[in-house]
BALOBA-1460 file (C-alpha; in Angstrom, 3 decimals):
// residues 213
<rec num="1" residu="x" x="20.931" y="-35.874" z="16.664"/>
<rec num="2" residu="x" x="19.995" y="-32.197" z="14.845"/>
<rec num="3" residu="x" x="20.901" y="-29.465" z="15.771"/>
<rec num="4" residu="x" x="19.100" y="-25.745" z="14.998"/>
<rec num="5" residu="x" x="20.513" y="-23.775" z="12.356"/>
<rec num="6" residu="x" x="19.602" y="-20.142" z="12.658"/>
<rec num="7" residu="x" x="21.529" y="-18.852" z="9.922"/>
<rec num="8" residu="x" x="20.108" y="-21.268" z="7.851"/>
<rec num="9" residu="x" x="17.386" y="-19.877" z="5.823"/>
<rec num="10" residu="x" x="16.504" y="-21.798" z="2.735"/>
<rec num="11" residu="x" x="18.136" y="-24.750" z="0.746"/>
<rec num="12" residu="x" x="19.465" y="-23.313" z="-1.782"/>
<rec num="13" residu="x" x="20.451" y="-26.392" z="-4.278"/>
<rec num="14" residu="x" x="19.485" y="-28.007" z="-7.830"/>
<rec num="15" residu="x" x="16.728" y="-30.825" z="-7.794"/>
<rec num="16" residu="x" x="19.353" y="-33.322" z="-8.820"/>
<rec num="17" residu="x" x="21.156" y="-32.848" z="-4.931"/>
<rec num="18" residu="x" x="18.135" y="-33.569" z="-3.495"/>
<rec num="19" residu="x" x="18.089" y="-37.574" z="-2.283"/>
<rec num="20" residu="x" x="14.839" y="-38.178" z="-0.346"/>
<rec num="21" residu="x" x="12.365" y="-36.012" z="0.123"/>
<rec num="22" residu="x" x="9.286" y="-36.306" z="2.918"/>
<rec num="23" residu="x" x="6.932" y="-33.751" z="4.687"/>
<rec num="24" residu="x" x="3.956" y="-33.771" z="7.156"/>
<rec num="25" residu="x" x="0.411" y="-34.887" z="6.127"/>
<rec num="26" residu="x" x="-0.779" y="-31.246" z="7.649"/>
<rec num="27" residu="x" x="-0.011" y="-28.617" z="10.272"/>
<rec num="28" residu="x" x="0.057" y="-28.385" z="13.619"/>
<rec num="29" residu="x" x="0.547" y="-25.687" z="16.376"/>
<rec num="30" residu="x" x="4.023" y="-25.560" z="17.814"/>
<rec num="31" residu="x" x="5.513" y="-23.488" z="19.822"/>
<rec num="32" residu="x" x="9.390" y="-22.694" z="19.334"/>
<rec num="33" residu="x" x="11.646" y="-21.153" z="22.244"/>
<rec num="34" residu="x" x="11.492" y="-17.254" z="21.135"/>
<rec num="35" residu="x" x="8.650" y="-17.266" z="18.741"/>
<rec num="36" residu="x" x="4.992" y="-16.979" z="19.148"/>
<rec num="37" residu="x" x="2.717" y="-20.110" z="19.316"/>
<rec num="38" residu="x" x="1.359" y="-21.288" z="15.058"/>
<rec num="39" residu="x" x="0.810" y="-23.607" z="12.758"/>
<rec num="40" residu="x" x="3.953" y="-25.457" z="10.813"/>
<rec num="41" residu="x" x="4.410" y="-27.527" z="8.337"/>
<rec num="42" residu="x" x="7.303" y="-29.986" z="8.431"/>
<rec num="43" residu="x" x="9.926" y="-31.531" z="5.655"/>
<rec num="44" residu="x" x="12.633" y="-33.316" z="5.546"/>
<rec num="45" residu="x" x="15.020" y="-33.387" z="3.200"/>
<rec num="46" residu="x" x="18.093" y="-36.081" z="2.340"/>
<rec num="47" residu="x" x="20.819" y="-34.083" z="-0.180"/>
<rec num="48" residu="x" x="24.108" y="-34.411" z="-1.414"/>
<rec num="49" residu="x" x="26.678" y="-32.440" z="0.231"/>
<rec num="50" residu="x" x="30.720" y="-32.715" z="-0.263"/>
<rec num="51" residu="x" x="31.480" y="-36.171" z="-0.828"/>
<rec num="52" residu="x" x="28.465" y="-37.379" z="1.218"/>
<rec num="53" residu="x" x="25.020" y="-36.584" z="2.314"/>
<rec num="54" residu="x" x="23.115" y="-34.369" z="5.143"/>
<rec num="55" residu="x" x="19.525" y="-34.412" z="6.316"/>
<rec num="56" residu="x" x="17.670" y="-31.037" z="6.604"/>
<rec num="57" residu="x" x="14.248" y="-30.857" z="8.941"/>
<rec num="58" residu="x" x="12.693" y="-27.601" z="8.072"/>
<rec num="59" residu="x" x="10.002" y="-26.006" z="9.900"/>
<rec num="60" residu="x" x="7.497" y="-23.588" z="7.666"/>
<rec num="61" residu="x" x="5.664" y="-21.232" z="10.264"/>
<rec num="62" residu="x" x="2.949" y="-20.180" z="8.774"/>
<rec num="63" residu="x" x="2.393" y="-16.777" z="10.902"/>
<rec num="64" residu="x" x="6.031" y="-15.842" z="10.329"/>
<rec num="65" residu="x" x="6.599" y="-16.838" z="7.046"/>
<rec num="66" residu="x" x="10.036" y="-18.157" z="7.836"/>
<rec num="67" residu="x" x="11.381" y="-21.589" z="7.624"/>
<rec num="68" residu="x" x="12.848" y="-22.892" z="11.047"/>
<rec num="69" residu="x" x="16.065" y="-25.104" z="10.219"/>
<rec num="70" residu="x" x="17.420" y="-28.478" z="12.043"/>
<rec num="71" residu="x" x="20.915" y="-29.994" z="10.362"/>
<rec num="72" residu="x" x="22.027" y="-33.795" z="11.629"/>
<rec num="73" residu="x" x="25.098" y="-33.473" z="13.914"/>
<rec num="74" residu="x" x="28.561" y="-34.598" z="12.663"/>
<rec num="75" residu="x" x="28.460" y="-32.950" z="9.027"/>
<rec num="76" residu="x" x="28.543" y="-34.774" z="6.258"/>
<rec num="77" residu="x" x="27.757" y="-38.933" z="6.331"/>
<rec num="78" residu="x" x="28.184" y="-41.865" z="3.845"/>
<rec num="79" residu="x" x="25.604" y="-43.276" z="1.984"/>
<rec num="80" residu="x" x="25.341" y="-46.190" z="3.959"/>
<rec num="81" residu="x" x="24.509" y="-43.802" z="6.982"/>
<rec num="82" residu="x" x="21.731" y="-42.564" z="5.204"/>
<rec num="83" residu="x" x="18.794" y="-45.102" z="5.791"/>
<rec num="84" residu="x" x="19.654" y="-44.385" z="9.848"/>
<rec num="85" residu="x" x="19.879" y="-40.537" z="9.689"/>
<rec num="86" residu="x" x="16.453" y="-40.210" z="7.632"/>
<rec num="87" residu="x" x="14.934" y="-42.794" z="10.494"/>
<rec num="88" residu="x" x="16.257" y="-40.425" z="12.862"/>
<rec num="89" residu="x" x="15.133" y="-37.226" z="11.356"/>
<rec num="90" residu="x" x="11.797" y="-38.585" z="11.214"/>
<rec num="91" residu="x" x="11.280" y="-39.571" z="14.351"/>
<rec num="92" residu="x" x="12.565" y="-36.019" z="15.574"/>
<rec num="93" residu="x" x="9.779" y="-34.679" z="13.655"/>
<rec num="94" residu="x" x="7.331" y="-36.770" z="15.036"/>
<rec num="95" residu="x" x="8.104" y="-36.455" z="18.498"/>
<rec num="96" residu="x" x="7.255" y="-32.709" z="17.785"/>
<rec num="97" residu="x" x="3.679" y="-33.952" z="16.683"/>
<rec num="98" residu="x" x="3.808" y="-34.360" z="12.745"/>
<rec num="99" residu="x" x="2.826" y="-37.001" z="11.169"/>
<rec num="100" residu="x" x="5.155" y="-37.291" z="8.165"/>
<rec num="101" residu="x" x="4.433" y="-38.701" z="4.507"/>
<rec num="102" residu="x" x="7.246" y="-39.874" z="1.906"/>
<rec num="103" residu="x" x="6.893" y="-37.613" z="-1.219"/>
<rec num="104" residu="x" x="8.887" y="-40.088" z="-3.369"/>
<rec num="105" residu="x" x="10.515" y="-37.338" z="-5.386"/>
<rec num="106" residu="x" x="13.318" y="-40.260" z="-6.179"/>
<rec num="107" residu="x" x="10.719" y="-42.164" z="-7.975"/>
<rec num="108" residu="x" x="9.837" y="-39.808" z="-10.624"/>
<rec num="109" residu="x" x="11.065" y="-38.065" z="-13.624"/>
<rec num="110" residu="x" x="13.947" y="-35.570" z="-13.425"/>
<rec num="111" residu="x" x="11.366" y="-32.973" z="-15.101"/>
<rec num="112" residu="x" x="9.122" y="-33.792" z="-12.855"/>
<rec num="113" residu="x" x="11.378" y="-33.799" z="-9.819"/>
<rec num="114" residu="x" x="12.629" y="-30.370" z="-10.950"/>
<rec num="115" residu="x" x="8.501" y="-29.500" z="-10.441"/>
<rec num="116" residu="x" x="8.589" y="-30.672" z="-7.228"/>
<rec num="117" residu="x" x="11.217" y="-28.884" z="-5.795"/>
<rec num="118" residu="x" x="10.649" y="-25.673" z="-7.019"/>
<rec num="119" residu="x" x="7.021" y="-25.794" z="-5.602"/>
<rec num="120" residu="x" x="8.102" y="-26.492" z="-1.917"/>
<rec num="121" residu="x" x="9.064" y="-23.483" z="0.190"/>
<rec num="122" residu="x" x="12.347" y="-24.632" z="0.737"/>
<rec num="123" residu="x" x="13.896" y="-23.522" z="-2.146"/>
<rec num="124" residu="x" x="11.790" y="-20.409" z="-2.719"/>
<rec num="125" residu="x" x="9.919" y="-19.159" z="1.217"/>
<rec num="126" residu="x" x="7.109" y="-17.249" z="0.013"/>
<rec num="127" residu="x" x="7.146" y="-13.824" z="1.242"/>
<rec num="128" residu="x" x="4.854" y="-12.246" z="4.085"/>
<rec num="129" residu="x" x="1.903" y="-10.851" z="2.311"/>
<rec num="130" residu="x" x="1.463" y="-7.258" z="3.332"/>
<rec num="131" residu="x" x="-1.420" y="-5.548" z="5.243"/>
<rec num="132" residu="x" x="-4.167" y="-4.240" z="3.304"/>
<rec num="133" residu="x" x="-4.425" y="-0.168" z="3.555"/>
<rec num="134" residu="x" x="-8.337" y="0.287" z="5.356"/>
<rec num="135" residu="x" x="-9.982" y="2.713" z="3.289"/>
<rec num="136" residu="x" x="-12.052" y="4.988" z="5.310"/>
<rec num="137" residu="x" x="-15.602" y="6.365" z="4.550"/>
<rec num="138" residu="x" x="-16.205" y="9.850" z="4.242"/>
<rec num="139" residu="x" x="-17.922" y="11.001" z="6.609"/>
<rec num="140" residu="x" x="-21.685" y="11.704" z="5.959"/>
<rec num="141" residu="x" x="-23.719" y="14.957" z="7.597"/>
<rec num="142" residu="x" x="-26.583" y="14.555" z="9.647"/>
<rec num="143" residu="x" x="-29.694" y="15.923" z="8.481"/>
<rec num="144" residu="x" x="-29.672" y="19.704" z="8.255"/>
<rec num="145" residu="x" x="-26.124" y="19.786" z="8.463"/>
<rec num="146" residu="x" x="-23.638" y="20.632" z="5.943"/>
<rec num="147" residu="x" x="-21.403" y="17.841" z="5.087"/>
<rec num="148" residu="x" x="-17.584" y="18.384" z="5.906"/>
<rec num="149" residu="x" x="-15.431" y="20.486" z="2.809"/>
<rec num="150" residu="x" x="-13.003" y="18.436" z="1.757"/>
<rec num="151" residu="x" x="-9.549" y="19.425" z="1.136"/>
<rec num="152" residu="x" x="-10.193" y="20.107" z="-2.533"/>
<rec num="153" residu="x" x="-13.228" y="22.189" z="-1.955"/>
<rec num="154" residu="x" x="-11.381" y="24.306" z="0.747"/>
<rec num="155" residu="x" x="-8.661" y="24.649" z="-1.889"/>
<rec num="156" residu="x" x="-11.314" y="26.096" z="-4.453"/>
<rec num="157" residu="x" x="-12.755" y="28.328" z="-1.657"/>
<rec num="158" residu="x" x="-9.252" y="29.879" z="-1.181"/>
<rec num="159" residu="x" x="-8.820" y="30.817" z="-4.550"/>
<rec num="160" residu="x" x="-12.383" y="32.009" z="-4.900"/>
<rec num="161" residu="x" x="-11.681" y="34.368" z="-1.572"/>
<rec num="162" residu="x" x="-7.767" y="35.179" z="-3.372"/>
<rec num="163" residu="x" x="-9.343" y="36.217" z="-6.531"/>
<rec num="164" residu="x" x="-12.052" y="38.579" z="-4.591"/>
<rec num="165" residu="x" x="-9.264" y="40.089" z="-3.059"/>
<rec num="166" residu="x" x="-7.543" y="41.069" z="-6.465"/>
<rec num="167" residu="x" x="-10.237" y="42.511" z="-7.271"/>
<rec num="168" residu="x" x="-10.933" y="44.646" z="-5.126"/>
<rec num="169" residu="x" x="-7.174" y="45.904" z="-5.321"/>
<rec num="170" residu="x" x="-7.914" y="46.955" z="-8.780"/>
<rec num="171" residu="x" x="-10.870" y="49.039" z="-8.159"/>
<rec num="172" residu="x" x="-9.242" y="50.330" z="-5.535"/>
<rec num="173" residu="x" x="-6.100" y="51.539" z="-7.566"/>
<rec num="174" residu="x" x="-8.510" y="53.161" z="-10.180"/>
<rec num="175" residu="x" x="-7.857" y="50.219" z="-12.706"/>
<rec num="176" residu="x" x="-11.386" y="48.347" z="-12.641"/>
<rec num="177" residu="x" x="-11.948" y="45.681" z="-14.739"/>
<rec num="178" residu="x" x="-15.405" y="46.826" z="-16.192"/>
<rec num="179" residu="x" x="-17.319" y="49.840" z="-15.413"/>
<rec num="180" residu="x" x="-19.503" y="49.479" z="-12.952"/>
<rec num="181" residu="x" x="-23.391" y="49.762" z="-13.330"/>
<rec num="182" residu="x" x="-24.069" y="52.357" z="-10.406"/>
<rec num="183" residu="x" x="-21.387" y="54.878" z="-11.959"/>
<rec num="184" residu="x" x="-23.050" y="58.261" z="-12.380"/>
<rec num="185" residu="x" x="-22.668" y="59.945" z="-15.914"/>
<rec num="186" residu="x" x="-20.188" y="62.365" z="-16.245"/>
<rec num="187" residu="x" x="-21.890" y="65.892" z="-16.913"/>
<rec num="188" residu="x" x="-21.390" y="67.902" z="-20.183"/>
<rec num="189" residu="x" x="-21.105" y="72.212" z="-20.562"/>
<rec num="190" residu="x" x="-23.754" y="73.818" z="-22.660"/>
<rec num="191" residu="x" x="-22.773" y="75.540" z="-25.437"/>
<rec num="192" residu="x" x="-23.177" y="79.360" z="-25.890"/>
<rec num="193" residu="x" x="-26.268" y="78.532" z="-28.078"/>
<rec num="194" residu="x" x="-27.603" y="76.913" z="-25.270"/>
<rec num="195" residu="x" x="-27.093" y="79.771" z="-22.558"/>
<rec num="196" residu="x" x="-28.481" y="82.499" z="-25.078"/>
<rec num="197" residu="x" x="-31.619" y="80.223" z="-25.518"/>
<rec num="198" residu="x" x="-31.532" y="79.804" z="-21.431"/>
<rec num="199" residu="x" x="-31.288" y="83.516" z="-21.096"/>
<rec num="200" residu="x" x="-34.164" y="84.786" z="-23.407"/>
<rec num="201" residu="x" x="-36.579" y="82.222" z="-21.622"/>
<rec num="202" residu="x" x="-35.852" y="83.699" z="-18.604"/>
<rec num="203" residu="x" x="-36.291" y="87.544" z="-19.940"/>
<rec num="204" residu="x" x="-39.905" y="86.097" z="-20.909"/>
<rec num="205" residu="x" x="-41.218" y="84.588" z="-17.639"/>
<rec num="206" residu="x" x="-39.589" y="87.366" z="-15.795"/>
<rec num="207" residu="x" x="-41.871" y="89.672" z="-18.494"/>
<rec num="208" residu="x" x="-45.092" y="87.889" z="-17.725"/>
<rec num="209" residu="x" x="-44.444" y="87.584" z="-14.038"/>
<rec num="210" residu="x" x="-44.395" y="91.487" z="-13.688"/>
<rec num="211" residu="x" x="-47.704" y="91.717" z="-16.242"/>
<rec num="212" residu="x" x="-49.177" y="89.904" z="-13.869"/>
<rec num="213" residu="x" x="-49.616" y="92.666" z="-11.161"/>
C-alpha cells in the first residue's frame, strides 16, 4: 500500500541512497483530488532509509510544477521486502495509466549515477517559469491626426510653458533679459547752441513771411 505524502516535496538524498530507480515511458493526463486536470510524469524510486529501505512514487505535474508524493505504508522494510514493494509500487503506478520503464541507475557507474540523479526532478523540481510582461504598441494616429504626446513630451511641454512664465515675470519686474526690439529711443535735450541756432531760423522765416505782403 502508499500512502500520499503532502509534506513531502522533493527527495532530498545523495545518489549512493538511491537503490532502484524507474519512471514512465511518457505523460499522461491525470487528474488528482484538489488539483486541476494535466499531464504527469511518473518515478519511482527504491532508497535507503534507517536500517532499511522505502519506495517513493512521485508524480511531476507538469502545469503545477510540483511533484505529487506516494510513500509505501509501514516505514521502513528489509531488503528482502524490497523485490515485493517495488512490484507493488509499480503496479500502483500503472493502475493510474503509466506505463513505467526501469532506468537501471544500479547498473552504471557511481559518476554516472551521480548524473542521473541530479538530472531528474526529484532531487532538484524545476521552478515555474514566469509570465512574460506583453509589451504594448504605441498607439499610432489616424491620418490627419496628431499622434498621442507621450509622457516625456508632455514633460518637455511643461517646462517649455514654466520657462515662458519666468519670463514674463522678469519683464514684468523691470529686469528683462535683453532689450527688446520695439523699445522706443530715449530722447536727448539740445544744447544751448542748438536753441540759439533754432531761434535765429525762426527770426528769418518770420522776416520773409512779413516781406511777403
Amino acid at each position: 500500500m502508499f500512502e500520499l505524502n503532502e509534506k513531502l516535496k522533493r527527495l532530498d538524498i545523495t545518489a549512493d541512497k538511491v537503490l532502484r530507480l524507474k519512471r514512465s515511458l511518457g505523460d499522461i493526463q491525470i487528474a488528482l483530488p484538489g488539483r486541476k486536470s494535466q499531464k504527469a510524469t511518473a518515478y519511482i524510486c527504491a532508497f535507503k532509509a534507517g536500517k532499511g529501505a522505502r519506495v517513493a512514487i512521485a508524480l511531476f505535474m507538469r502545469a503545477d510544477y510540483e511533484l505529487v508524493f506516494y510513500i509505501n505504508s509501514g516505514g521502513e522494510f528489509k531488503s528482502s521486502e524490497a523485490s515485493t514493494v517495488l512490484k507493488d509500487a509499480v503496479h500502483f503506478a500503472e493502475s493510474l495509466g503509466f506505463v513505467i520503464d526501469d532506468l537501471e541507475a544500479h547498473k552504471v557507474s557511481d559518476e554516472k549515477k551521480v548524473k542521473i540523479w541530479d538530472s531528474l526532478p526529484l532531487k532538484n523540481p524545476p521552478a515555474k517559469p514566469q509570465p512574460k510582461e506583453e509589451v504594448k504598441p504605441k498607439p499610432v494616429a489616424a491620418k490627419g491626426q496628431p499622434a498621442a504626446a507621450s509622457k516625456s513630451d508632455e514633460v518637455e511641454v511643461l517646462e517649455a510653458e514654466e520657462l515662458d512664465a519666468a519670463e514674463s515675470v522678469e519683464l514684468d519686474l523691470g529686469l528683462p533679459r535683453r532689450q527688446l526690439a520695439t523699445a522706443p529711443p530715449k530722447k536727448v535735450p539740445p544744447t544751448p547752441e542748438e536753441v540759439e541756432q533754432k531761434r535765429e531760423r525762426l527770426r528769418k522765416n518770420m522776416g520773409r513771411f512779413l516781406a511777403s505782403f
